[in-house]
Every structure is written in C-alpha cells, then in structure tokens.
N, CA and C of each residue as an Amber inpcrd file, in Angstrom:
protein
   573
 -40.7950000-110.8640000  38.6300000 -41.7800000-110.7510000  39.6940000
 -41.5960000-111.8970000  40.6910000 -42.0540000-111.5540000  42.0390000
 -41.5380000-112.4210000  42.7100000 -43.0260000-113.3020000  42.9770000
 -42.2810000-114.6740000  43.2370000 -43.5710000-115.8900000  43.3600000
 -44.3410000-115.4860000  45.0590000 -45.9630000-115.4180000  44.6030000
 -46.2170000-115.0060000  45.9310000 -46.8270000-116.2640000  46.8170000
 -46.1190000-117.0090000  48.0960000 -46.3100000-118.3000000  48.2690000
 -47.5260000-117.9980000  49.8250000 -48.4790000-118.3120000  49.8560000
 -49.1250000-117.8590000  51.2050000 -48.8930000-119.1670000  52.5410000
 -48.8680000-118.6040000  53.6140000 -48.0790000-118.9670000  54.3120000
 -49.0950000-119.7600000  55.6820000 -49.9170000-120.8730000  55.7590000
 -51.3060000-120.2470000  57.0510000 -50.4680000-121.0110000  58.1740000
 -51.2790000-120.4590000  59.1910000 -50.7160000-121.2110000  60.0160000
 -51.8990000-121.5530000  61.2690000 -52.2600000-122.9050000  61.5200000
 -53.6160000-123.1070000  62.5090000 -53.2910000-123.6860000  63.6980000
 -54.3940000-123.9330000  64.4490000 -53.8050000-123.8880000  65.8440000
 -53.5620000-125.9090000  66.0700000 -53.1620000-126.3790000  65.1060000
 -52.3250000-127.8880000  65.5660000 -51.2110000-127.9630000  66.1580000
 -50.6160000-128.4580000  66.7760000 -49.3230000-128.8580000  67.2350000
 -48.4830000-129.0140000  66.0770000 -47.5590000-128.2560000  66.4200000
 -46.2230000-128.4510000  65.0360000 -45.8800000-126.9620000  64.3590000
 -46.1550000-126.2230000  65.1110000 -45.8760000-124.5740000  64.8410000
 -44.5330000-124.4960000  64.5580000 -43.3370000-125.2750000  64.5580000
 -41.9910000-125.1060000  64.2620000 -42.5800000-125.4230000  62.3900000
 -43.2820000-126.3500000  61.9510000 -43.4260000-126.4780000  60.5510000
 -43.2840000-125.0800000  59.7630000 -44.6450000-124.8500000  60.4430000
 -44.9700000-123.0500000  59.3890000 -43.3780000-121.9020000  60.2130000
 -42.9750000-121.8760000  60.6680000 -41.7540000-121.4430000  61.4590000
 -40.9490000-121.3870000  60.3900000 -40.6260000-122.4200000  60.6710000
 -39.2450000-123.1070000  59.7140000 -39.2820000-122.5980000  58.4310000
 -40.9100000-123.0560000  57.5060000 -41.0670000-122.4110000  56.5490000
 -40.7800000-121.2320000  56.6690000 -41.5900000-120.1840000  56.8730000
 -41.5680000-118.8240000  56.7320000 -39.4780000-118.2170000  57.2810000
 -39.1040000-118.9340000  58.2160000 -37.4920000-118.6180000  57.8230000
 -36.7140000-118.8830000  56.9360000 -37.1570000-120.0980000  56.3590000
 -36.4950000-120.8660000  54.9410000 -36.3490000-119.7040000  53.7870000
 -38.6200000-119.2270000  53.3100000 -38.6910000-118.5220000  52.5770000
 -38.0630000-117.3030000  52.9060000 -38.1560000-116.9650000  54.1430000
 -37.2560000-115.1260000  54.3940000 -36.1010000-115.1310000  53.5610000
 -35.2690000-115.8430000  53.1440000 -34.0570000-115.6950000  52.7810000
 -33.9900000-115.9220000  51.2830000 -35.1160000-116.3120000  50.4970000
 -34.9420000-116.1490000  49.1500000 -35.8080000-115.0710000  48.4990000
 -34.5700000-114.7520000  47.5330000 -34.6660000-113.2160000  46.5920000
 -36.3550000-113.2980000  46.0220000 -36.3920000-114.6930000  45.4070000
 -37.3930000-114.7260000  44.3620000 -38.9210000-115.1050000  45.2180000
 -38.9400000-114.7420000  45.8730000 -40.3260000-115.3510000  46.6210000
 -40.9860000-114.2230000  47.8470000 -42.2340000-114.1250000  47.5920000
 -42.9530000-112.7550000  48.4150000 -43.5040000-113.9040000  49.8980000
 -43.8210000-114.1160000  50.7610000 -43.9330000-114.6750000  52.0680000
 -45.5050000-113.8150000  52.6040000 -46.7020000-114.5110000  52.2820000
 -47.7100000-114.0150000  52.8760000 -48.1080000-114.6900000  53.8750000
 -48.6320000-114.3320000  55.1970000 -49.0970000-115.0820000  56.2960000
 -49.6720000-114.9520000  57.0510000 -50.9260000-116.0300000  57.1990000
 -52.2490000-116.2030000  57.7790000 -52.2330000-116.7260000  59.3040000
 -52.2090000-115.7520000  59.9620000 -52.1520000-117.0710000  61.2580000
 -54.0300000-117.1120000  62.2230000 -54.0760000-118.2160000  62.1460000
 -55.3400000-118.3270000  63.1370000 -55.3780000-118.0170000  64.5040000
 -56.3670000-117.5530000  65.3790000 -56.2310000-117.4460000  66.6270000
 -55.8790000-118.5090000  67.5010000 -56.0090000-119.5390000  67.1940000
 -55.8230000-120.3250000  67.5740000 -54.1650000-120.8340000  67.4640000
 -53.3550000-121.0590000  66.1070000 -52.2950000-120.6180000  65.6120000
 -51.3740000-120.0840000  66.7870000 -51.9820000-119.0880000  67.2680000
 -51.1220000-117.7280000  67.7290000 -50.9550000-118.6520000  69.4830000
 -52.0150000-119.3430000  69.6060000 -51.7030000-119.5590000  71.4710000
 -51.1740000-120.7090000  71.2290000 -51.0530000-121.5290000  70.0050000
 -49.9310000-122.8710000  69.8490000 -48.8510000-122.1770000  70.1170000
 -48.1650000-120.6350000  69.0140000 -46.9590000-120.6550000  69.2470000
 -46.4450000-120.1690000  70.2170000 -47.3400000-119.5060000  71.2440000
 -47.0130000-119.0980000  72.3420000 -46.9690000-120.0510000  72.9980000
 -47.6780000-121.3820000  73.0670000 -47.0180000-122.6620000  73.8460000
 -45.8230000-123.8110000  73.5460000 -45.5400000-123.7430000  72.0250000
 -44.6240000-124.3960000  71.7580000 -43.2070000-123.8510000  71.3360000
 -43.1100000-122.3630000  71.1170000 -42.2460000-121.8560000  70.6390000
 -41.0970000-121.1850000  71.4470000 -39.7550000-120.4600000  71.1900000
 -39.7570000-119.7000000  71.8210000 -39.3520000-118.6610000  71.0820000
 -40.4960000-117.9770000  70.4470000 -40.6740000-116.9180000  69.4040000
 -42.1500000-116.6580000  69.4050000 -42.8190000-115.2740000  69.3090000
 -43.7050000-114.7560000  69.4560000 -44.7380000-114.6780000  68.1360000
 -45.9520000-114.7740000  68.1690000 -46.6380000-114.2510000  66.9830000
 -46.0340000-113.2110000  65.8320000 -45.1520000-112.1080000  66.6690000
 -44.7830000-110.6100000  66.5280000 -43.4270000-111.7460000  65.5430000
 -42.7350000-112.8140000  66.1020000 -41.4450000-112.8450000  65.6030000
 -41.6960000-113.4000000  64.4530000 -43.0890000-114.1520000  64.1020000
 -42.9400000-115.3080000  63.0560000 -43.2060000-113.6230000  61.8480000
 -44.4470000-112.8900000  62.3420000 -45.1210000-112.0860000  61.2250000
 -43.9890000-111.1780000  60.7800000 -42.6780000-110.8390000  61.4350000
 -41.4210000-110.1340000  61.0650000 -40.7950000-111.2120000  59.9270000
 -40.6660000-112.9460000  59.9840000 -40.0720000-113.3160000  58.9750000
 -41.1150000-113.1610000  57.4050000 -41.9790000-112.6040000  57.3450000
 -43.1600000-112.5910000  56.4400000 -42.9790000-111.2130000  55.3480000
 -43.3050000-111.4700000  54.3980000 -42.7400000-109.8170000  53.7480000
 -44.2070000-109.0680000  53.5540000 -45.7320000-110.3700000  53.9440000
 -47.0170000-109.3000000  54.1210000 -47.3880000-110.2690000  55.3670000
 -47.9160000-109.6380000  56.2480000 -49.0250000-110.1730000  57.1360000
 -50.6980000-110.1560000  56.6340000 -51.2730000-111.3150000  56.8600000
 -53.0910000-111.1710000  56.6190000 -53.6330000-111.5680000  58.0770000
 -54.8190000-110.8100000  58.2920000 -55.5940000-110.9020000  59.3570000
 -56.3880000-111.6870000  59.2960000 -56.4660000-113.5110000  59.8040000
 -57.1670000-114.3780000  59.6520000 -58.8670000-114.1960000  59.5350000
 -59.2530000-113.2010000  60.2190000 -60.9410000-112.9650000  60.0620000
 -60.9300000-111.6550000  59.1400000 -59.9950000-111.2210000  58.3740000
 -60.3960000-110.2570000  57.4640000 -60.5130000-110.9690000  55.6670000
 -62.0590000-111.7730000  55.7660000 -61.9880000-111.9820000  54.9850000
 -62.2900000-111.6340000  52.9520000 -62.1890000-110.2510000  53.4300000
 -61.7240000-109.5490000  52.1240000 -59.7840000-108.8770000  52.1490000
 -59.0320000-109.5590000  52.4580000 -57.9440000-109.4210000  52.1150000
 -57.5560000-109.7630000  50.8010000 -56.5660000-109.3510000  50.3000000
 -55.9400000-109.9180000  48.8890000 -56.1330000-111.5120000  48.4570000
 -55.5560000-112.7040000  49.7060000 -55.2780000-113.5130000  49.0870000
 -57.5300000-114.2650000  49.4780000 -57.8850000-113.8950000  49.4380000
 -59.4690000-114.2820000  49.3010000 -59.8670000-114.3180000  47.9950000
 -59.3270000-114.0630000  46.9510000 -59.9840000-113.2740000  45.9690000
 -58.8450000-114.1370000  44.4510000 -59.7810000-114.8750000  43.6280000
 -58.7200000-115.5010000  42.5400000 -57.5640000-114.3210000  42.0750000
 -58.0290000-113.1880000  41.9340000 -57.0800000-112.6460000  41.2110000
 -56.0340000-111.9560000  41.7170000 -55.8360000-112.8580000  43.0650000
 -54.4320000-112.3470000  43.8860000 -53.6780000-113.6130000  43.0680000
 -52.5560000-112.8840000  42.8700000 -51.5720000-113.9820000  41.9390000
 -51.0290000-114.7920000  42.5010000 -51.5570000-115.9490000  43.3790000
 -50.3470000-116.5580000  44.3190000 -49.7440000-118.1320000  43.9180000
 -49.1290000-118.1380000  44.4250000 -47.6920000-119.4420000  43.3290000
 -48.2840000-120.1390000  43.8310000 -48.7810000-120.5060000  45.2400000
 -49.2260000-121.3760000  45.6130000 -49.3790000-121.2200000  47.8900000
 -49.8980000-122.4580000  48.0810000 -49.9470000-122.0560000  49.5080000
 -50.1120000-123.4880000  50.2180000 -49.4860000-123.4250000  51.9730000
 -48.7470000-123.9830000  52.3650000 -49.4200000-123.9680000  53.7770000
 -50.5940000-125.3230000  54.6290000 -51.1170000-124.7720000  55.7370000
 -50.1280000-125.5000000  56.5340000 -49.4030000-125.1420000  57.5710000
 -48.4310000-126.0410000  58.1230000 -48.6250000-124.9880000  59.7440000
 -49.1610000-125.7360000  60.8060000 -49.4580000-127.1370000  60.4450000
 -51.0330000-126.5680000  60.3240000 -51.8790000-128.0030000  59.6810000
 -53.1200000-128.1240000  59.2400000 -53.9580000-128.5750000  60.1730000
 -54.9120000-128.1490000  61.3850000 -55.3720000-128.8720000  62.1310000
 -56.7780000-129.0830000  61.4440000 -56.9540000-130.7660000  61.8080000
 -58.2150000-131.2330000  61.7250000 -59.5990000-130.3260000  61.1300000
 -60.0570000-129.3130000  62.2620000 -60.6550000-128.5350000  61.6940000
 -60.6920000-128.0870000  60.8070000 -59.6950000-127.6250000  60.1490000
 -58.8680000-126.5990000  58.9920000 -59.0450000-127.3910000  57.8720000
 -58.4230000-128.4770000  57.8760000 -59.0320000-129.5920000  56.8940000
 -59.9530000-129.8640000  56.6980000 -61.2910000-129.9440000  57.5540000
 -62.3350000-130.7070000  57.3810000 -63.2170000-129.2260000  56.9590000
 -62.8110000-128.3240000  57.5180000 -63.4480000-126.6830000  56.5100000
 -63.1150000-126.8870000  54.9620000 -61.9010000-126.9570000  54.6030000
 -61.3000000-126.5570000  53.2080000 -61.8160000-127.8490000  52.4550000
 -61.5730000-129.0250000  53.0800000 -62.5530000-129.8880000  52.1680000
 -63.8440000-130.2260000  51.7780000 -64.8230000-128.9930000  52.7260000
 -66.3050000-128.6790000  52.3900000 -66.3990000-127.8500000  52.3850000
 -65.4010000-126.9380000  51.8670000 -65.8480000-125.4400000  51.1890000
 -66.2180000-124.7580000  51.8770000 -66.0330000-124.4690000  53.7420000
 -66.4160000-123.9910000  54.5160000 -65.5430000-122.4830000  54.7670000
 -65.6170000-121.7400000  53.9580000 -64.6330000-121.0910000  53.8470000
 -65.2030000-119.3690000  54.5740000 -65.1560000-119.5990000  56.3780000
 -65.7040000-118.6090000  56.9970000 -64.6030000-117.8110000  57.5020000
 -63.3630000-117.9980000  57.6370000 -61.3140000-117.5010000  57.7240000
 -60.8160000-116.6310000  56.4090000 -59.8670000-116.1940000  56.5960000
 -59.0640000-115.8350000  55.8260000 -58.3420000-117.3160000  55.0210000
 -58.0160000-118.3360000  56.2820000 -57.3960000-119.2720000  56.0580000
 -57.9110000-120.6660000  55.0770000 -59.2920000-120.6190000  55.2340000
 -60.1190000-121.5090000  54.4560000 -60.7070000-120.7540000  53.1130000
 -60.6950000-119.3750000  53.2840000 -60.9410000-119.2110000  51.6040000
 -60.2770000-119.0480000  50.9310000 -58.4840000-118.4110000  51.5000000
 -57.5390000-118.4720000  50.5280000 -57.0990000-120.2520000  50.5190000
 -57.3730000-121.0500000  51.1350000 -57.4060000-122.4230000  50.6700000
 -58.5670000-122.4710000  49.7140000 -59.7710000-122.3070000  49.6220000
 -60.5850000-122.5240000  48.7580000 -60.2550000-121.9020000  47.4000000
 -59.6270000-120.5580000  47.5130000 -58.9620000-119.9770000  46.2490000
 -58.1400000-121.1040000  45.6030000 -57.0880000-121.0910000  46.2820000
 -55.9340000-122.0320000  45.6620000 -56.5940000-123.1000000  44.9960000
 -57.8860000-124.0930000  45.4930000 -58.4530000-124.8740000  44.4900000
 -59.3380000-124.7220000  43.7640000 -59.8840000-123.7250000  43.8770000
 -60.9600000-123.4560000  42.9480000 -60.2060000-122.7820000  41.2980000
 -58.3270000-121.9820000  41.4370000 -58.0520000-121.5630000  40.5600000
 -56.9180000-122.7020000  40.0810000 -56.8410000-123.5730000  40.5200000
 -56.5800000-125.1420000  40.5570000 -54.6480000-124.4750000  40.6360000
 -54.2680000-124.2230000  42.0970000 -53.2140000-124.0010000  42.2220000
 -52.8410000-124.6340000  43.0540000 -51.4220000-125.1320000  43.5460000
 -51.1120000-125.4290000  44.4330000 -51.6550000-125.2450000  45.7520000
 -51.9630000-126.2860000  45.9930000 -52.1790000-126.0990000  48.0940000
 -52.0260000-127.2780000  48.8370000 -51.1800000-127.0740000  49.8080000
 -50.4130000-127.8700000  51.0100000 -50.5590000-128.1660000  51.8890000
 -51.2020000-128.9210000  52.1800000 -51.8100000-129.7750000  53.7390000
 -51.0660000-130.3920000  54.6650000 -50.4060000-129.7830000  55.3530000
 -49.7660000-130.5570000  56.5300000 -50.1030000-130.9520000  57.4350000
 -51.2220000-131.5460000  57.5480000 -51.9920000-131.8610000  58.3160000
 -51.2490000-132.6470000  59.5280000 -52.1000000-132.0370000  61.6120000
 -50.7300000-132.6470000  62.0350000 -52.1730000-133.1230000  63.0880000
 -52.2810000-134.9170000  62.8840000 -53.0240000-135.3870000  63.8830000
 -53.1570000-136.5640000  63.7980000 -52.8780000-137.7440000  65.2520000
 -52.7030000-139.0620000  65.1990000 -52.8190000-139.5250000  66.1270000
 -53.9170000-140.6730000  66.3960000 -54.3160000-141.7210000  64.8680000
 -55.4260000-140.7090000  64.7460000 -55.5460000-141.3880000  63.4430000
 -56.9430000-140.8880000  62.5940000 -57.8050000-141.7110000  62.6190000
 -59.1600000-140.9800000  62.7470000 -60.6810000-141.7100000  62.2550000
 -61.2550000-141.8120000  61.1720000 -62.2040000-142.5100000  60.7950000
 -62.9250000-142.2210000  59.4830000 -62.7910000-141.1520000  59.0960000
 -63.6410000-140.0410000  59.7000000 -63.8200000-139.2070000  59.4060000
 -62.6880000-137.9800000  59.2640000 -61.3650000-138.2320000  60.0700000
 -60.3710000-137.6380000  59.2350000 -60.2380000-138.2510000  57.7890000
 -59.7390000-139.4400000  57.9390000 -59.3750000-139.6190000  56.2880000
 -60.6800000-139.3000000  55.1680000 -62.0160000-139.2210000  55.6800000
 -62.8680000-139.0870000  55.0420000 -62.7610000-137.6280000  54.2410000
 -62.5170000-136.6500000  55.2770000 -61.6820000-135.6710000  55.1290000
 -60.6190000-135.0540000  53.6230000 -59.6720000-135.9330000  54.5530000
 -58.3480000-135.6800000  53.8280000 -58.6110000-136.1260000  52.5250000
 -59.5280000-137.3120000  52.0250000 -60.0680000-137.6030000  50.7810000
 -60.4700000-136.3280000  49.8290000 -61.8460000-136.0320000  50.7790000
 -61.7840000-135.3670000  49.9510000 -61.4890000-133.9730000  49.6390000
 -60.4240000-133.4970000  50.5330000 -59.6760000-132.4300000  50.0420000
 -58.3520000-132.7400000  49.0010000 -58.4110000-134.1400000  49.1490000
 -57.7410000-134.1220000  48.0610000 -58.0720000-134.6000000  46.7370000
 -59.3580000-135.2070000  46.4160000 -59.9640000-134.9500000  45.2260000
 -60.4870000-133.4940000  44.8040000 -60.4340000-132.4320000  45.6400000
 -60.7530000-131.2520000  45.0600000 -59.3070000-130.8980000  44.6750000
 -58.3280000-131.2220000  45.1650000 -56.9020000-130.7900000  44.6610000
 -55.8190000-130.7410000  45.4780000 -56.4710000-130.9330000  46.9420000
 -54.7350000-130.3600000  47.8460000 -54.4520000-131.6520000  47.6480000
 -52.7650000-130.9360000  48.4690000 -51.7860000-132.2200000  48.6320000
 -51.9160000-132.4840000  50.3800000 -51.9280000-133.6740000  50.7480000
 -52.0740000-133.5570000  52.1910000 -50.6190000-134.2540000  52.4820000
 -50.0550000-133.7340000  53.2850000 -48.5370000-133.7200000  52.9810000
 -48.3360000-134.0830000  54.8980000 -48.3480000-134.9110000  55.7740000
 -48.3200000-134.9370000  57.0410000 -46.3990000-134.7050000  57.3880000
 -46.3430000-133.9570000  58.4850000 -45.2100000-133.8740000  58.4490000
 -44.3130000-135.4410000  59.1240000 -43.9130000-135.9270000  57.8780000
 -43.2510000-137.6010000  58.5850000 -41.7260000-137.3790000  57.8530000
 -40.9410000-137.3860000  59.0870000 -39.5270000-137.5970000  59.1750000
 -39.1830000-138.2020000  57.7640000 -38.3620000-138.2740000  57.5230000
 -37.6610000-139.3940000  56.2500000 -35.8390000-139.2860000  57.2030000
 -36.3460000-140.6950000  57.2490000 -34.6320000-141.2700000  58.5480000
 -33.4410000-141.5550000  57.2420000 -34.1730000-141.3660000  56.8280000
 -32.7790000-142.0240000  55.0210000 -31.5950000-140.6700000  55.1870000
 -32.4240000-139.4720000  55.5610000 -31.6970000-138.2330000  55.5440000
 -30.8350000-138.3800000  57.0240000 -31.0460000-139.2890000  57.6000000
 -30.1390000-139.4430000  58.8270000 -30.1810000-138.4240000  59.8500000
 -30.8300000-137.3310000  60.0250000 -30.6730000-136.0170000  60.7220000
 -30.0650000-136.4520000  61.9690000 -29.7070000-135.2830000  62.3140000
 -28.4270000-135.5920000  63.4680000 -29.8510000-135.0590000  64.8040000
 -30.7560000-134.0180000  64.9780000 -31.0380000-133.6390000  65.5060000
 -33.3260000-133.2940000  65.5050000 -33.9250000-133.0540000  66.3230000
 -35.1800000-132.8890000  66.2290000 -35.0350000-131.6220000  65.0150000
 -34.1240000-130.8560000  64.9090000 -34.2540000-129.3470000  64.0970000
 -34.1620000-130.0530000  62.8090000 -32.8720000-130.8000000  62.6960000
 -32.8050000-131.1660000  61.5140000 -33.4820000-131.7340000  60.6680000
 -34.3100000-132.6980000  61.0920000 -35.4240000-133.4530000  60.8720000
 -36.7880000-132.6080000  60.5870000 -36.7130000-131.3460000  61.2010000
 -38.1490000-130.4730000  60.9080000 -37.7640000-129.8180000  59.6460000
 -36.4820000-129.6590000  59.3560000 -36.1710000-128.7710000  58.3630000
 -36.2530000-129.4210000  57.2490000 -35.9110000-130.3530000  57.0800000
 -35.6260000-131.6340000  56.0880000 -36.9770000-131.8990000  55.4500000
 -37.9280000-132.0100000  56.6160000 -39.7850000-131.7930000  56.1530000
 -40.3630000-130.9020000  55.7220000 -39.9920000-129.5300000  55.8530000
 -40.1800000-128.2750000  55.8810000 -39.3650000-128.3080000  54.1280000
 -38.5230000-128.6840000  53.6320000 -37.7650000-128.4310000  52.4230000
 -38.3930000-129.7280000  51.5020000 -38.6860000-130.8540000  52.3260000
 -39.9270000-131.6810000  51.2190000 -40.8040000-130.7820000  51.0420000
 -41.6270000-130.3340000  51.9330000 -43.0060000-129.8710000  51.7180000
 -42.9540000-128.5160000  50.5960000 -42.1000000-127.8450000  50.6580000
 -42.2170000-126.7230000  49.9970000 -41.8590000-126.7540000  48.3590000
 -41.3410000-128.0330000  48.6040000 -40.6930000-128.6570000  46.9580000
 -42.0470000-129.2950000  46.4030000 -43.1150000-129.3590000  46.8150000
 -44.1170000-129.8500000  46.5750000 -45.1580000-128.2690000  45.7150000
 -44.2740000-127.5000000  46.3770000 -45.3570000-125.8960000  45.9400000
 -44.3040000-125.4140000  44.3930000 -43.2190000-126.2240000  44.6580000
 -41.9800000-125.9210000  43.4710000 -41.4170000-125.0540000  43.4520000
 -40.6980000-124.7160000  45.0150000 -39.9670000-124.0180000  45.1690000
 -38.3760000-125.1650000  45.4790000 -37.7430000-124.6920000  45.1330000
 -36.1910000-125.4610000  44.6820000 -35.5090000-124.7760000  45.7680000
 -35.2700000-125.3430000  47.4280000 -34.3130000-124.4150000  48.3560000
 -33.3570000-124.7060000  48.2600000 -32.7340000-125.6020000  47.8120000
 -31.5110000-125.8130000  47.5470000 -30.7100000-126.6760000  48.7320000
 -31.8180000-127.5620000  49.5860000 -31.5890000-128.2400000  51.0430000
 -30.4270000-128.9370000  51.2850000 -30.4180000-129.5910000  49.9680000
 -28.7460000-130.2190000  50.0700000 -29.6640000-132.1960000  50.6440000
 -31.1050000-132.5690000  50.7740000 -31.5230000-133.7090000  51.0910000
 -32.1830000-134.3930000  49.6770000 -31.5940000-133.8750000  48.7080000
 -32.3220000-135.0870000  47.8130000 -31.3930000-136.3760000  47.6600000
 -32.9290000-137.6770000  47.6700000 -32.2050000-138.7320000  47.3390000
 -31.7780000-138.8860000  45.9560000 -30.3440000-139.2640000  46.0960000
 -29.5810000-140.2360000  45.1920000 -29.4480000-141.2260000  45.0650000
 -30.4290000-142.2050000  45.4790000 -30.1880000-143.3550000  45.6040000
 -29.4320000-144.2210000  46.4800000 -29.0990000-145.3260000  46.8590000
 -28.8200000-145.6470000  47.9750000 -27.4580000-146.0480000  47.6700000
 -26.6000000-146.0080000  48.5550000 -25.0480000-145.9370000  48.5780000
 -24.6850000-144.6750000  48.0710000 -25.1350000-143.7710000  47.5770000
 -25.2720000-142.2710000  46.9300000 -25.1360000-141.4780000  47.9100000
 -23.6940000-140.6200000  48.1240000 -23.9090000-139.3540000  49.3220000
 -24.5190000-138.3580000  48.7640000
C-alpha cells in the first residue's frame, strides 16, 4: 500500500517549497500525494511561480478542496503517513496550534496531532515576534515539527533551485520518506 503523505499549501511566500515537494513526491512508486491548497496559497502561486494552481494539482495523485471540510483527510481514519504545510504562513500556524481548525488545512493538521502522526511546519516568516514563537511553541508541544525553510551552505548548492531542493529533501526526511537526494552529511572532508 502506498504511504499517503498530505501535501498543504498556504498563502506565505515560498510556494516553490510545497512545488518542489509535490514534484519530488510525483515520481515515487511508493507514495500517494494529497493536496490542500488555500485560497490564499493559490494567488501566492500565481505571483511567485511560473506554474498554475491547475499545474501544481496535476503533480498530486488526489486533490482536496481547502473549505471542504468533510473530505477524507479531516477525519482520523484517513490513513495518512504523515503531512507537510510548506510553506506555513503565520496564520496557519497560529490556527493549528489552537486547534482552530475552520480549513481543510487546519483540521487535517489537527488530525495529524491529535492521531500523534507526523506533521511539518515550514513555517515561512521573518523576524519573528513573541507571539510567533509563542506560537510555534506551542504547536510544537502538541507535536509538529516546525521545520523553517533555512538553506544548509555545507551542501554547497550551485544555484537558488538547488538550495530549495536540498530543503525540500531535509524536510520530507523528517515525514520518513528516504528520496534518495544524494545531500546527506558525511562528515566533514567526506564527499
């Protein structure tokens, strides 16, 4: 059976994150690709991308309708491996860490911790206030991982792509999926 990984995507800056993801996952056998995009989501990637709402929900093997919140992944007994908000805006965070779960996107986050599964915070916003980290606290004493998307220069990337991808293959190794990126450290002097 294939691992079903849900996919959200909100309206922060950094829409190449959930991108990247959802092309990464398109290409492996063992993994189903569900994906949430917010309205908000949808006019980021129409400003940062050059790929359409229509292109990301084609790399996806289900689409969910962010305000349909009786879809599958709402509900514990959708089987999902785990899930991945990239990127995570502020809002989105500060819902899922008070249980504000009025989206598709905040209750299948509230699922994921309430059935104590994986969930992925990429939260994309800087600097922070109290009340973000107040936040990010405590979504992560209920269980997520808040995972900000930060470069790692050790991997040397030659390029802005390379560098998103490289984050995009941390982050998803965090849900325990193994892509096979070719960036783990070996230690130093270690190719």
């Amino acid at each position: 059976m294939k691992r079903r990984i849900i996919i959200a995507m909100t309206g922060a800056s950094g829409a190449v994150f959930g991108e990247t993801a959802l092309r990464i996952l398109h290409g492996m056998a063992d993994v189903e690709a569900h994906l949430v995009m917010s309205d908000a989501a949808r006019r980021t990637i129409a400003h940062e991308l050059d790929a359409t709402p229509a292109d990301l929900e084609a790399l996806a093997d289900v689409v969910h309708d962010a305000r349909d919140i009786g879809a599958a992944p709402a509900s514990g007994s959708f089987p999902a491996a785990g899930m991945l908000v990239a990127p995570c805006s502020i809002r989105t965070l500060s819902a899922i860490a008070w249980c504000n779960a009025d989206n598709l996107v905040t209750r299948a986050a509230d699922v994921m911790l309430k059935e104590r599964r994986p969930l992925v915070l990429m939260v994309r916003e800087s600097p922070l206030h109290l009340g973000h980290l107040r936040a990010m606290t405590a979504a992560t004493e209920a269980g997520a991982v808040i995972a900000p998307p930060v470069p790692a220069f050790y991997a040397r990337p030659a390029d802005l792509a390379e560098m998103v991808e490289q984050t995009v293959h941390r982050t998803l190794a965090l849900l325990g999926i193994d892509t096979g990126d070719g960036h783990v450290w070996q230690g130093a002097g270690n190719p």
